[in-house]
C-alpha positions as CSV (number, residue, x, y, z in Angstrom):
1,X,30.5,-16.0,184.0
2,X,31.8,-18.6,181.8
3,X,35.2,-19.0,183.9
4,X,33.0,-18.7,186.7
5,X,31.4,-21.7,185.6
6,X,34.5,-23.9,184.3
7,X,36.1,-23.6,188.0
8,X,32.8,-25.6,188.7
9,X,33.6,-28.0,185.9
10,X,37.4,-28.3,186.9
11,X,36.2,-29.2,190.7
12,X,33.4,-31.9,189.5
13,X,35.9,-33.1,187.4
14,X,38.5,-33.3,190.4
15,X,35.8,-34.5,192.9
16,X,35.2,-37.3,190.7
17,X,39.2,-38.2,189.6
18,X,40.5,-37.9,192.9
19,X,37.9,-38.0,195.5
20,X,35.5,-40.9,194.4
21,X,32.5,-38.7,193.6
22,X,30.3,-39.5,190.3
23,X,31.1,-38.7,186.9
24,X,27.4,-37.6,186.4
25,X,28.1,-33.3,187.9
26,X,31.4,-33.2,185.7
27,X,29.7,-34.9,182.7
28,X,26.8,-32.6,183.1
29,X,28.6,-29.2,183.3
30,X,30.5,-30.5,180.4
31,X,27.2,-30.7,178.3
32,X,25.8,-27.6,179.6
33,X,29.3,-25.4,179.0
34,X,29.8,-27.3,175.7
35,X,33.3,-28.3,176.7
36,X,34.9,-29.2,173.8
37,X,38.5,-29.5,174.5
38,X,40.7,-29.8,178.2
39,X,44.3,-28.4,178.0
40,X,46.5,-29.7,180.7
41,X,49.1,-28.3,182.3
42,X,51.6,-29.4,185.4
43,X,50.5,-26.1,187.2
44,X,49.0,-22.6,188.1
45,X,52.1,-21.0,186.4
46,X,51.6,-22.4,183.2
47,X,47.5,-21.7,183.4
48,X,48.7,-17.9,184.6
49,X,50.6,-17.9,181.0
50,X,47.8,-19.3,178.7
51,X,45.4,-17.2,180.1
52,X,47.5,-14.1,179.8
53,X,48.2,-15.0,176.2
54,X,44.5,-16.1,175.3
55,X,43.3,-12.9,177.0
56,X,46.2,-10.4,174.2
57,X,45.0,-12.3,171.6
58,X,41.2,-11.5,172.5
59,X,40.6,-14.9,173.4
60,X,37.8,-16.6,176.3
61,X,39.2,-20.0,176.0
62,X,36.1,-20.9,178.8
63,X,33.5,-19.2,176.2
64,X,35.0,-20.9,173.5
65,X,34.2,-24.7,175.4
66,X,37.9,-24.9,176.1
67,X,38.6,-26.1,179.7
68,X,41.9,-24.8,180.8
69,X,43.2,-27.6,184.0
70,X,46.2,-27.4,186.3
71,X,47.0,-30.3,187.7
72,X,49.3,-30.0,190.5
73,X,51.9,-32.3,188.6
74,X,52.2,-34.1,185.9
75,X,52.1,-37.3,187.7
76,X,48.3,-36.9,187.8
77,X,47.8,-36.2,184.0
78,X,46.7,-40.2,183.7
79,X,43.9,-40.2,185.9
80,X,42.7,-37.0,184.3
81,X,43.0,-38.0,181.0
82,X,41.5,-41.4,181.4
83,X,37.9,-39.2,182.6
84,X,38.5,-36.9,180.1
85,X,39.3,-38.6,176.8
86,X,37.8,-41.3,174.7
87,X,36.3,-43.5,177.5
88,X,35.3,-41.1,179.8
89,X,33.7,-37.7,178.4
90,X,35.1,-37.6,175.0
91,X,36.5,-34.5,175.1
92,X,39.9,-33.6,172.9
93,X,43.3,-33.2,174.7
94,X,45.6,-30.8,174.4
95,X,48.8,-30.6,176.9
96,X,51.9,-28.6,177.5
97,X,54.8,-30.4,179.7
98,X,58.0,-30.2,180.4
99,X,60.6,-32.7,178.3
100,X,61.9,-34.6,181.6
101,X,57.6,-35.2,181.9
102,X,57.1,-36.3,178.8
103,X,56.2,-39.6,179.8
104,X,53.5,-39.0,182.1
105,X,51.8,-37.3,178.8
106,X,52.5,-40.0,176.5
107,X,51.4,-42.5,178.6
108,X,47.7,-40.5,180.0
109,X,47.5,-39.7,176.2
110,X,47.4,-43.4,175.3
111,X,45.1,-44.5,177.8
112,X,42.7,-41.5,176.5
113,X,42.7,-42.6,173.1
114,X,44.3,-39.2,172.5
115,X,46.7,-37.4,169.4
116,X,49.9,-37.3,170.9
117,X,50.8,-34.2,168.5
118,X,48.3,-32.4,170.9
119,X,51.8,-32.5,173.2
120,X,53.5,-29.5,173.4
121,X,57.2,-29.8,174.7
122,X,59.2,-27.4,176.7
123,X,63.3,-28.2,176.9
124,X,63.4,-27.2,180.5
125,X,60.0,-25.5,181.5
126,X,57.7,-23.1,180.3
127,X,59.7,-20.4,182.3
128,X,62.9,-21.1,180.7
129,X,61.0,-21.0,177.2
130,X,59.7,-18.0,177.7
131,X,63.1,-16.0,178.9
132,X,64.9,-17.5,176.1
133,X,62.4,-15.6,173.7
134,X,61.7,-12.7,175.3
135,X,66.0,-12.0,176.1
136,X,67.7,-11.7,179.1
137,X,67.9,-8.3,178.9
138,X,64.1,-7.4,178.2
139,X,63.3,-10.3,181.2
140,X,65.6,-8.1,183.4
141,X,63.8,-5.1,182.4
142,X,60.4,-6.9,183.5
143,X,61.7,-7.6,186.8
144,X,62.7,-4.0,187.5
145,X,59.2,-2.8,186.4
146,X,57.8,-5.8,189.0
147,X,59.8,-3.6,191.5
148,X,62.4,-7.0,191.9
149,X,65.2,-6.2,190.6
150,X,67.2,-5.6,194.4
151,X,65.8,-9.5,195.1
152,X,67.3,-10.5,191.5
153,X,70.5,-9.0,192.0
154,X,70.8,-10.4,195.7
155,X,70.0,-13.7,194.2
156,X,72.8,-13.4,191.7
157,X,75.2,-12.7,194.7
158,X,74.6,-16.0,196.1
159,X,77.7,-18.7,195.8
160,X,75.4,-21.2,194.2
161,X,74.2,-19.1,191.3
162,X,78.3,-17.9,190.1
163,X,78.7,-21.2,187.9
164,X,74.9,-20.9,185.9
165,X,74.2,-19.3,182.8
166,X,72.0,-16.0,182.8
167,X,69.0,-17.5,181.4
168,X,69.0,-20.5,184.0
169,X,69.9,-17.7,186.6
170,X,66.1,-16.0,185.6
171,X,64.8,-19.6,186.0
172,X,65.9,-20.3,189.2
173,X,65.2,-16.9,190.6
174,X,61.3,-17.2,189.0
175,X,60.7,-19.7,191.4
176,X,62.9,-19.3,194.7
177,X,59.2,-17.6,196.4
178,X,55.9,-18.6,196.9
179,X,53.5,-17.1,194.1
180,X,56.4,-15.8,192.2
181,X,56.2,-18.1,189.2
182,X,52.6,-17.6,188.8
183,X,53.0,-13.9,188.6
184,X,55.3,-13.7,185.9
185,X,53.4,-16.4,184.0
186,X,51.3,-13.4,183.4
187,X,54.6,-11.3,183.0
188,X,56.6,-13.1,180.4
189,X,53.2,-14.3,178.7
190,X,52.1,-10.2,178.6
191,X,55.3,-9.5,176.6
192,X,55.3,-11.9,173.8
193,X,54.3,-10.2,170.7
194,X,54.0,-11.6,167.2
195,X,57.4,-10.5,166.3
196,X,59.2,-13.2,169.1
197,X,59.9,-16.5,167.6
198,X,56.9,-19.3,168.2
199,X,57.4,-20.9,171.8
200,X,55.2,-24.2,172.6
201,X,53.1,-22.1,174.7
202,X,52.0,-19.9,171.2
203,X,51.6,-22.8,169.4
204,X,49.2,-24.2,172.2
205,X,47.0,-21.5,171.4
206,X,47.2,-21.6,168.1
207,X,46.3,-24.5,167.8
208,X,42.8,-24.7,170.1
């Protein structure tokens, strides 16, 4: 029920960013769920990972008053974060980008009034993070049990792929179909255990 109710906070809170509704639904459902904190993220992959994790961890981020929000881009993390953050509904900010979007954070961050530690970096993307901890081998193992493992090696056969290195290989192949990075968000996220090194993404959580 409480996620139930956050996807009505997340579209209040998008009617009134980008379609020029009132702040008055999204400021209410904010009171009403206690909404605490917003956690932004480029898009439904990254959302598919934090959930995953939250969810092994025995974690209800919405329960907890912690709005999880894809963006559809980090371009739009200013407009968000100006309705969400000191001026708008107070709320803490939390966000995971990639380095080469770094910017858009710092900069939606500022005009929120917000803790630019709250910024969690990934080198590439979230993706790449995750199939650098996790191993090649053990990300190759996950996309036979996902029953892709004849569409990874026919990907691999492809001229453009012979000068990349494996882990950028498992990048690129994560996102060559629709709905494909979203489902191994949940993947990749499902497989991290305590013993794998920290990744921004565990940090993230860690630190809501």
């Amino acid at each position: 029920m409480a996620e139930h109710d956050m996807a009505s906070f997340r579209e209040a809170l998008a009617a009134w960013t980008f379609g020029g509704g009132p702040a008055e639904p999204a400021r209410r459902l904010a009171e009403d769920l206690r909404v605490h904190t917003a956690v932004l993220l480029e898009g439904l992959s990254d959302s598919a990972a934090l959930d995953t994790l939250a969810a092994a961890h025995g974690r209800d981020l919405a329960a907890e008053g912690v709005c999880v929000l894809p963006m559809g881009g980090a371009m739009n993390v200013g407009r968000y974060a100006a309705n969400l953050g000191r001026e708008g509904l107070g709320l803490r900010l939390v966000g995971l980008c990639d380095e080469a979007e770094r910017g858009y954070y710092l900069r939606g961050w500022q005009l929120a009034g917000a803790a630019a530690q709250d910024i969690h970096i990934c080198v590439a993307d979230l993706e790449d993070e995750l199939i650098r901890t996790l191993g090649v081998d053990a990300v190759r193992d996950l996309v036979e049990a996902e029953g892709d493992l004849r569409a990874l090696d026919v990907f691999l056969r492809q001229p453009a792929q012979r000068g990349r290195g494996a882990y950028r290989q498992l990048q690129r192949f994560l996102g060559t179909k629709k709905g494909r990075k979203i489902r191994y968000g949940h993947v990749l996220a499902a497989a991290l255990t305590p013993a794998h090194p920290a990744t921004p993404l565990t940090a993230l959580l860690a630190g809501l």
